[in-house]
N, C-alpha and C positions, 0 to 999 in steps of 0.2 A: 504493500500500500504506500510505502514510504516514499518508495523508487517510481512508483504512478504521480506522485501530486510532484515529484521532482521534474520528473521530464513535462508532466503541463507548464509548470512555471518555466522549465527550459523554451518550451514552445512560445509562450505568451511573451518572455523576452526578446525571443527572435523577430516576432509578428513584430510588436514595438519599435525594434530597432529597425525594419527595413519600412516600416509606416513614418517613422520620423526622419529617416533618412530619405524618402519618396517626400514630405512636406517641405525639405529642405530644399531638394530637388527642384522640386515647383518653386520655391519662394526665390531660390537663385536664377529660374528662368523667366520669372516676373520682373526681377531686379532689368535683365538681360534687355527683355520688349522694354522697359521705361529707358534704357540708355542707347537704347539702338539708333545710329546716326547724330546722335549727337558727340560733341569734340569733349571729352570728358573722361580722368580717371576715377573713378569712386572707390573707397575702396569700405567696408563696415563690417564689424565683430559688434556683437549682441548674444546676450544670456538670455533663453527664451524662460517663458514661466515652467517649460519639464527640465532647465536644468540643462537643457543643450548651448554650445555655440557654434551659433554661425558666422562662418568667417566667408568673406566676398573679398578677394583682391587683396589678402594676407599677405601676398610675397612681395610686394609693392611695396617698397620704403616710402610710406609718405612721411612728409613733416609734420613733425608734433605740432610746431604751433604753440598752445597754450594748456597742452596736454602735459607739457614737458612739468610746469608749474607742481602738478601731482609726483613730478619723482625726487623735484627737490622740498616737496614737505615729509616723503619717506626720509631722507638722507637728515632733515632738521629735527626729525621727532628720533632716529633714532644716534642722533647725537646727544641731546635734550636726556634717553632713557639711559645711555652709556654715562652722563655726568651728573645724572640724579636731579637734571633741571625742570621745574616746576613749568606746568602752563601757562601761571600766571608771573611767572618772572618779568620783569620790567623791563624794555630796552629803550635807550635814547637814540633817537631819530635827530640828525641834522637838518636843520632848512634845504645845507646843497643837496643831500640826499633825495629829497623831491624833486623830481627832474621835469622841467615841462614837457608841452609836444608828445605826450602820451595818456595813454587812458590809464588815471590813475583818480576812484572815486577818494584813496587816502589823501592827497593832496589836496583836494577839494576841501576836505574838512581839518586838515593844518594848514592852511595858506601859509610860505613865507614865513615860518616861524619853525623853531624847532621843540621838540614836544616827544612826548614818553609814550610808549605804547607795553600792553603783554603778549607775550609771543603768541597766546592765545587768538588774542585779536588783530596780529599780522600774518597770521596762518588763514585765517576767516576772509580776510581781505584779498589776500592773494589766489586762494583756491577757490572760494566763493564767490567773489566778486571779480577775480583774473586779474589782480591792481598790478601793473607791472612795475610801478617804484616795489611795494612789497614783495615784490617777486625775489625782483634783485638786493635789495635788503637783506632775503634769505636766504638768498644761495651766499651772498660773503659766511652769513651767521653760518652757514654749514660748512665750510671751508673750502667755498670755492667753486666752479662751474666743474672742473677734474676733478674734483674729490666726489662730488655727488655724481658721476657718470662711470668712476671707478667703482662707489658704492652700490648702483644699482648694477653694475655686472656684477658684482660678488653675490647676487640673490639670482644669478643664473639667466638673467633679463638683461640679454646680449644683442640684440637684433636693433640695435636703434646705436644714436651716437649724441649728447649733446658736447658742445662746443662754445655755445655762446650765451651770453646773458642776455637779458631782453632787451635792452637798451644799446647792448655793443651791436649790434646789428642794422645800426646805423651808421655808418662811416663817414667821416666827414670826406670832403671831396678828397683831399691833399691825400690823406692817408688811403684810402680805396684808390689811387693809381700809383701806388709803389706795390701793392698787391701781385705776385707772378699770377701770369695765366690760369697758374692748375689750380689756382685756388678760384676762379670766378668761375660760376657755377651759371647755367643759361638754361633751370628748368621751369617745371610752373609754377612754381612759390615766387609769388609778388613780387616779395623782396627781392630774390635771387636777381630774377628780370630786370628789375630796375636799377641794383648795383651794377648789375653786368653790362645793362645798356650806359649807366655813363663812364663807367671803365675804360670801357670800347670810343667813348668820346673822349675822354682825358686822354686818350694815348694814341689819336693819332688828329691830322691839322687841316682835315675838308670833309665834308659828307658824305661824299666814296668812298675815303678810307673810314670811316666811323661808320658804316652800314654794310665793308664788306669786312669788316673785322668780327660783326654781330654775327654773322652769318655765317665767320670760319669756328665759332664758338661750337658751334653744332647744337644737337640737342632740340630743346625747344626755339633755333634761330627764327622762326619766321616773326615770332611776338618779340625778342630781340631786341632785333634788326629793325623795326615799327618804331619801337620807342627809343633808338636808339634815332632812329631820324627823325621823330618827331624833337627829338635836344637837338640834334645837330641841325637839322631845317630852323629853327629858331636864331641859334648862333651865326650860321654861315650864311641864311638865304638861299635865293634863287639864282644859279646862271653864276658868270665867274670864274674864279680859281679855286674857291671853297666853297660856295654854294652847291644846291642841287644840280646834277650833271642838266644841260639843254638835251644829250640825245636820249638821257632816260626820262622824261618829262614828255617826246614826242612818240617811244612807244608806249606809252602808258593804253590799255586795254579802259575804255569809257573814259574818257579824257574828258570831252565836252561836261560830262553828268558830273566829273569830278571838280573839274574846275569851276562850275554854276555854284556845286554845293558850297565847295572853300568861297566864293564870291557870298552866296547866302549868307555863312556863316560869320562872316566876316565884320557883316554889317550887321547882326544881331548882337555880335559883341561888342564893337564902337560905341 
């Protein structure tokens, strides 16, 4: 009798796993018809309510983003449990330390002043509200953007890489064109794009070579190479010796429709 109710529940397990494996099935060919044709990588991992996950586009290194935020309050709290520091410990925040030109609701409420907070409520700010002054606050308090990317590969959580703190990812012009090549990156993360596109104009002195330098980058060049001439169109003009080339301007494919619109446009911004 024993060996009977054994092998039903064997049965009933199996049934299980190839029904939730057929929902998965379907839910990834769902995902598949809503992306079809469109220029897009998605990629999504979810806990469903039985305890499964589905993973879509897992081998795809995207970027964290604001995800990262979550590995450096792992790295703060278990600094915090290693030196027996309390939640409500106290830290003193600098005025320089609030940095403008970012989303920071902590700033908002220190304006220009500097002021005391509990790690409690720089963890709350950062993780729940994404404040990127607190952000970087707490990767120093953890020692460091390498210390907290060493510490999460020692929990076996290898597949990813951070690098930078929220704010070093904006370079100023001077320093982003002493940069070598291998380091400008030309994919589809915003930023990347945009550093790379004035990279690509700091380091060379007309707008053929600043849109065919976007485009020897490889990769995501076509968006690039766009915004790397839309800086250099701004800088050098039309026509010239640094301007827009005249014989790539006459084969331009809808010329007329293009130039009516930059005409439209033009005049809605005056």
């Amino acid at each position: 009798m024993k060996a009977y109710f054994i092998a039903i529940l064997t049965l009933f397990t199996c049934i299980a796993t190839v029904v939730r494996a057929q929902q998965m099935s379907e839910l990834e060919n769902r995902i598949d018809s809503l992306l079809n044709g469109k220029k897009a990588t998605v990629g999504i991992a979810v806990w469903t309510d039985k305890g499964d996950m589905l993973r879509y586009n897992d081998h795809v290194h995207f970027p964290l983003l604001s995800v990262f935020k979550f590995h450096v309050a792992l790295a703060v709290l278990d600094k915090m449990d290693k030196q027996s520091i309390s939640l409500d410990s106290i830290v003193s925040i600098k005025a320089s330390q609030m940095l403008p030109n970012t989303y920071s609701p902590l700033r908002k409420k220190f304006p220009d002043q500097d002021f005391t907070i509990t790690l409690r409520e720089l963890m709350q700010y950062s993780i729940s509200q994404s404040d990127n002054n607190a952000c970087d606050i707490l990767i120093e308090y953890a020692g460091g953007i390498k210390h907290i990317n060493d510490y999460i590969c020692r929990l076996s959580i290898d597949s990813f890489n951070l690098s930078e703190k929220e704010l070093i990812q904006m370079p100023s012009f001077g320093l982003l064109s002493e940069r070598p090549e291998s380091e400008i990156k030309s994919g589809r993360f915003v930023l990347d794009t945009l550093w790379a596109a004035i990279w690509c104009v700091e380091k060379t002195t007309n707008y053929r070579y600043a849109v065919l330098k976007a485009v020897d980058l490889g990769d995501d060049s076509d968006t690039t190479a766009s915004v790397a001439g839309g800086i250099a169109g701004l800088i050098y003009g039309i026509g010239g010796e640094k301007g827009v080339p005249s014989n790539w301007i006459e084969q331009l494919a809808c010329r007329n429709w293009l130039e009516d619109a930059a005409e439209k446009t033009a005049e809605m911004t005056c």
